[in-house]
C-alpha angles and dihedrals in degrees: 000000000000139000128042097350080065100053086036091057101039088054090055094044087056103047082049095068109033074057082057096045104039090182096050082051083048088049094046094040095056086042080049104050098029089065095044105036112167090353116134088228141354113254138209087255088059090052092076093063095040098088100162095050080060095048093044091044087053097040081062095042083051093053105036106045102204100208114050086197094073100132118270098229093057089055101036093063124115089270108150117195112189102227096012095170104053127074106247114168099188099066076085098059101074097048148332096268099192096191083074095040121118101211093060112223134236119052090320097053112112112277095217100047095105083054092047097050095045087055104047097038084055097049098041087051093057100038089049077041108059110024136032107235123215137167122258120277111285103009106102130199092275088058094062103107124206087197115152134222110224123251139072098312125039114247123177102270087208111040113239113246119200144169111230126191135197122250114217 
């Protein structure tokens, strides 16, 4: 399940949902584009000062768990998350908190999470970077669909479909 499908999926997830929060895409566009100003891209060396594009990439991995097949007794655990259902970026700012982590930790954490990460939080940055982002004419915010396709990962079961324009 690693690899690219990974990185792919989690990129979808999160558009999803700052399609979904127009003012958390609004909050992670200004931290964008004030870091990078007139760049070109934003680089890896860039990552490290974007803290909200972190804590919006892991408020999706939170929410989207991208392997169904997570063991049951991790999750099943007493952790109690205020406001589990809604996507709030900023519970991450103020730590890692591992308990809400997708990769898991410890030798059973997922091996290619520091790839994965690397990737998506690249490609996010640049995407958020270099375009604004809306939905198609006529579909509105309550129209966006978490739906699910069956199987062991959890693919969008609707594509998302957005409009995307260069910033110049």
């Amino acid at each position: 399940m690693g690899g690219s499908d990974t990185v792919e999926n989690a990129i979808v997830w999160t558009m999803t949902w700052l399609m979904k929060k127009p003012l958390v895409m609004k909050k992670l566009q200004e931290e964008i584009r004030r870091l990078g100003g007139k760049k070109d891209m934003i680089d890896n060396q860039d990552i490290e000062k974007l803290p909200y594009l972190r804590a919006v990439i892991k408020e999706a991995f939170r929410l989207w768990n991208y392997g169904v097949y997570q063991c049951l007794g991790y999750w099943a655990r007493s952790c109690r998350v205020g406001n589990a259902d809604e996507f709030l970026p900023e519970r991450f700012l103020e730590g890692q908190n591992p308990e809400l982590v997708t990769f898991g930790f410890g030798r059973r954490g997922c091996p290619g999470m520091g790839m994965t990460m690397a990737e998506v939080e690249l490609v996010m940055a640049n995407l958020v970077y270099k375009f604004n982002w809306e939905l198609p004419v006529g579909m509105k915010e309550e129209d966006i669909d978490f739906e699910c396709k069956p199987g062991a990962a959890l693919h969008k079961k609707n594509d998302l479909c957005l409009v995307a324009t260069v910033v110049i």
